[in-house]
C-alpha positions as CSV (number, residue, x, y, z in Angstrom):
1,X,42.6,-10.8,3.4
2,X,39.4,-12.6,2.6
3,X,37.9,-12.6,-0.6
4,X,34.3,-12.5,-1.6
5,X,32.7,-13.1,-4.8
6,X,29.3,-11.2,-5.0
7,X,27.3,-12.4,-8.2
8,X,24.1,-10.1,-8.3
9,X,22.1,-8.3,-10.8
10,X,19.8,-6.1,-9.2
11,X,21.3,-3.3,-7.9
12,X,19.6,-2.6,-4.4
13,X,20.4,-6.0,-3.3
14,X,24.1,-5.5,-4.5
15,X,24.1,-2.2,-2.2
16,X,22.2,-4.2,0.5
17,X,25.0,-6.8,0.5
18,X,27.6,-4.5,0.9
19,X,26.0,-2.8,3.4
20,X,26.0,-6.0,5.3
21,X,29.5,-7.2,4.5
22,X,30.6,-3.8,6.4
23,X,28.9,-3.9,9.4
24,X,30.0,-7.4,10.3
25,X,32.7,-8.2,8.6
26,X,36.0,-7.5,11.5
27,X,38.4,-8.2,8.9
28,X,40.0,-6.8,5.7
29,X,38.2,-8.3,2.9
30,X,38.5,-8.0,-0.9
31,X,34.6,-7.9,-3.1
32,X,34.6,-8.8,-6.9
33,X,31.1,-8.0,-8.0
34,X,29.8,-10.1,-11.1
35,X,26.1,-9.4,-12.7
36,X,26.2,-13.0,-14.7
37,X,27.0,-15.8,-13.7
38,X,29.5,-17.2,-16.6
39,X,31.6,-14.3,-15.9
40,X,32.2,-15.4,-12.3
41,X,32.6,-18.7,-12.9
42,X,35.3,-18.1,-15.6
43,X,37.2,-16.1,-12.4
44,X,36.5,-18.8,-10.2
45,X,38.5,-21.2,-12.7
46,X,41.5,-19.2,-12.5
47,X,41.3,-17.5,-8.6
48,X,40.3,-18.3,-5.1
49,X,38.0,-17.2,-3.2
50,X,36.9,-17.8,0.5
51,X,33.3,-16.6,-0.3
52,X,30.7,-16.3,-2.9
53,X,27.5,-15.1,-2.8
54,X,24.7,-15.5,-5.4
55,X,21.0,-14.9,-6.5
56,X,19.7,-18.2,-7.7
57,X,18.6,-16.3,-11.0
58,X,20.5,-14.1,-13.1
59,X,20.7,-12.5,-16.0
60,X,22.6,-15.8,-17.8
61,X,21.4,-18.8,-15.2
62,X,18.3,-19.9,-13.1
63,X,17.4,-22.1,-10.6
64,X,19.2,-25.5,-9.7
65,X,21.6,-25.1,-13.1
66,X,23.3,-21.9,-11.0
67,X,23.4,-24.1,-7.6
68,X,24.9,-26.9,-9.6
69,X,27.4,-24.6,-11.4
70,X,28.5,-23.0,-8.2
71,X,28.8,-26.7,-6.3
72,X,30.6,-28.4,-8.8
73,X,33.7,-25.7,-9.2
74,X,36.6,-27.7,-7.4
75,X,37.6,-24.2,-5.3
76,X,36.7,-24.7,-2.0
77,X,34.5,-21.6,-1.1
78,X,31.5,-21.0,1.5
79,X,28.7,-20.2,-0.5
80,X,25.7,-18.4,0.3
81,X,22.7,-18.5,-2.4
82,X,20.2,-15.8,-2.0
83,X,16.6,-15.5,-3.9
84,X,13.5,-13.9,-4.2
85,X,11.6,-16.6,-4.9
86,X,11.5,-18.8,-2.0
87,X,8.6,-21.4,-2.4
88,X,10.5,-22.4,-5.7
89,X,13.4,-23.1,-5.2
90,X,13.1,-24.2,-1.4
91,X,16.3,-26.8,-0.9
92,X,15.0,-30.0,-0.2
93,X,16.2,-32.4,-2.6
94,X,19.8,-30.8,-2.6
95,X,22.6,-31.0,-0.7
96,X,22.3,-27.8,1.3
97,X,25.3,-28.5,3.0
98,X,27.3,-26.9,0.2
99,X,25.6,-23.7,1.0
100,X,23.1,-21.7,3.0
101,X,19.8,-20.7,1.5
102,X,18.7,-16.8,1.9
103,X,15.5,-15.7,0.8
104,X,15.0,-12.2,-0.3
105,X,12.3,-11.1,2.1
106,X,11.0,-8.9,4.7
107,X,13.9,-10.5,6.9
108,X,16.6,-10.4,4.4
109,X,19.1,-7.9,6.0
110,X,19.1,-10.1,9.3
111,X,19.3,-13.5,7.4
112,X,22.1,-12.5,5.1
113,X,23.9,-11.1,8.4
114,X,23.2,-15.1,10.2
115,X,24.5,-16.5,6.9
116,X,27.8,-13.8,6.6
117,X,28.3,-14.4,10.3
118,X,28.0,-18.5,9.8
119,X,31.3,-18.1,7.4
């Protein structure tokens, strides 16, 4: 069974992601929902994961300190980091082959599936 961290705070997106995770996902999967992000990580430390998907800010982390926090965790886990606020935290200087960037747009719903479907 595959297992999929969701760490979200808003709680249309959390329903939008779900949504998503249905309709494409073939297989029997397990979601552990988080709303901060120390929370998660603490389960991360302990539990594996084949998944994890994340807004970029959250109640307890923003920006590059929430990429870098999710990267350095020694689980191997696909991770897909999604955000609102595109133009600022557009991935060049990173290594954005730790994870795929989703912006929370107009196109969200068919970028998220790409992303899901990428895994």
């Amino acid at each position: 069974m595959m297992k999929i961290v969701l760490i979200e705070d808003d709680s249309i997106m959390i329903s939008s992601v779900k949504l998503q995770l249905k309709v494409l996902l073939k297989k029997d999967y397990e979601l552990i929902p988080f709303k901060r992000l120390e929370k998660a990580i603490h389960y991360l430390e302990s539990n594996q994961c084949d998944l994890v998907i994340s807004d970029i800010n959250l109640l307890d982390s923003r920006g590059e300190d929430t990429i870098n926090k999710l990267t350095s965790n020694s689980n191997d886990y696909k991770l897909i980091i999604i955000s609102g606020s595109y133009n600022q935290y557009e991935v060049s200087d990173t290594n954005t082959n730790c994870y795929q960037f989703v912006p929370k747009d107009i196109d969200f719903n068919d970028s998220i599936s790409a992303a899901i479907q990428n895994v």
